[in-house]
N, C-alpha and C positions, 0 to 999 in steps of 0.2 A: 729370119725375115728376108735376109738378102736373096736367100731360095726361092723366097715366094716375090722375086722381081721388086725389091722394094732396092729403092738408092739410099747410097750413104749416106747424101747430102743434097743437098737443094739443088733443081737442074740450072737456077739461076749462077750458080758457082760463086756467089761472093760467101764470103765466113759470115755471116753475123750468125751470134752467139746467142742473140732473141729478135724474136720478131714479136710487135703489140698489134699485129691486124691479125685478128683470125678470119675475117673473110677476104682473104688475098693466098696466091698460091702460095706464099711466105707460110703460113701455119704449118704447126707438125712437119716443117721439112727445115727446118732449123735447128740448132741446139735446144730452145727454149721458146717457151710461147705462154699465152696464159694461161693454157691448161696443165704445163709442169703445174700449176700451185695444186690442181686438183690431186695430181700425184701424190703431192707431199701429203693432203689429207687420205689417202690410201694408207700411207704409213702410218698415220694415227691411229687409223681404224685397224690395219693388222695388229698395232701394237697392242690395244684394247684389246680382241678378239682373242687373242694369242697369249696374252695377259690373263684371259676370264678361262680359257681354256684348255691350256698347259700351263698353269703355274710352278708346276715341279720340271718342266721342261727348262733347260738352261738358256740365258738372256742371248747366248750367240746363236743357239741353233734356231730359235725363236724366232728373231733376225736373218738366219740363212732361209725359213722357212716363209717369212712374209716375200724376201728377195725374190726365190721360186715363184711364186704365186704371182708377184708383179712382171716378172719374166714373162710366165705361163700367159698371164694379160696380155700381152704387148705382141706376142706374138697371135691369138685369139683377136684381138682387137684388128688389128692388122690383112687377116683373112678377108678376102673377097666376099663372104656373106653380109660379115659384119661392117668393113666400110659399105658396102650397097647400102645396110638398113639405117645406118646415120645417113645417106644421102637422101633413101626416103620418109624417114621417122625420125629428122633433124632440122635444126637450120643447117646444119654442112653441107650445103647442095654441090660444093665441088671438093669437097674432102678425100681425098686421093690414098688417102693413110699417111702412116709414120713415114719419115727419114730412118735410116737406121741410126745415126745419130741423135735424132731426136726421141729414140724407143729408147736408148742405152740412157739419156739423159732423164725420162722418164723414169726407169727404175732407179739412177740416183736421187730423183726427186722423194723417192717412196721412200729410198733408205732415210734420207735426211729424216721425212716425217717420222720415222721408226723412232731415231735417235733422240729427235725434238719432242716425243712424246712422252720418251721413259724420263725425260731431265724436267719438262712439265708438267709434271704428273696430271689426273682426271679433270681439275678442276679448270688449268688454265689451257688445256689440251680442247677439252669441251670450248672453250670460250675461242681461241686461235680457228677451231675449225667451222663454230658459227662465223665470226668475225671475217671469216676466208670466202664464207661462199655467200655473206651478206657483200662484199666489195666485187668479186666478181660478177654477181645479177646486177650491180648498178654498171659494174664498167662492159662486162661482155653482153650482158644479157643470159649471161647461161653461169653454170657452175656443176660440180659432182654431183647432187641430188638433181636437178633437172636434165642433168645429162642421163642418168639412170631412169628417170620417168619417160623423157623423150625416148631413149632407146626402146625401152617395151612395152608401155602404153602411151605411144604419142597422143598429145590431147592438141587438135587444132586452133585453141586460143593462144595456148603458149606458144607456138611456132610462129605466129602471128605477130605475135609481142616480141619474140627472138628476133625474127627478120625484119622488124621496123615496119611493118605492113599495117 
């Protein structure tokens, strides 16, 4: 990512470790924002998928294999196509991409979810990641399944509703 001209860190240069405005240039260029949470439920979901679909596959490689994948993201995410299309098929109208800090912090977000999933098993896994993205619609307005709708079939009520319009 730093190849593809992204910064380590916030041009503002102070450390904070999270930033709670995602529309400020603060978002994604900090340690933490409130889409690490969405992260974590990544992990969930790799660990589920990866669970349903290598069971004979060992519990580390498993894990080295959602890592990949959340990497693989971060860097995809990051690409010039894909910030454009959150700029036009989002609320993120000035969404710049990751920090590279705040990408690296993102895959730890995943892995936690990985870990938090196999100790949670199905039932309370399911419930943590309803629970995750029922508090982020009330707090941001957005979360991981609307981030996924918005990204490929933006619907213009919901962008509406995002931006407080």
């Amino acid at each position: 990512m730093h190849l593809q001209g992204r910064r380590w860190w916030c041009e503002c240069g102070q450390p904070f470790l999270w930033t709670s405005d995602i529309h400020s240039q603060h978002c994604s260029q900090h340690l933490a924002d409130a889409y690490s949470l969405t992260h974590v439920l990544h992990g969930f979901i790799f660990y589920g998928i990866l669970a349903l679909t290598l069971p004979r596959v060992s519990l580390a490689m498993r894990f080295m294999i959602a890592t990949i994948v959340e990497a693989a993201w971060e860097v995809i995410e990051n690409t010039d196509f894909v910030i454009d299309r959150y700029r036009d098929a989002t609320m993120a109208l000035g969404y710049r991409g990751d920090s590279d800090a705040n990408s690296l912090a993102d895959i730890v977000s995943c892995m936690i979810g990985f870990a938090l999933a196999r100790k949670l098993g199905l039932w309370w896994s399911l419930a943590v990641c309803l629970a995750t993205e029922v508090v982020l619609a009330i707090w941001i307005r957005d979360n991981l399944f609307l981030n996924v709708v918005m990204l490929f079939y933006p619907i213009e009520a919901v962008k509406t509703w995002q931006t407080g319009s």
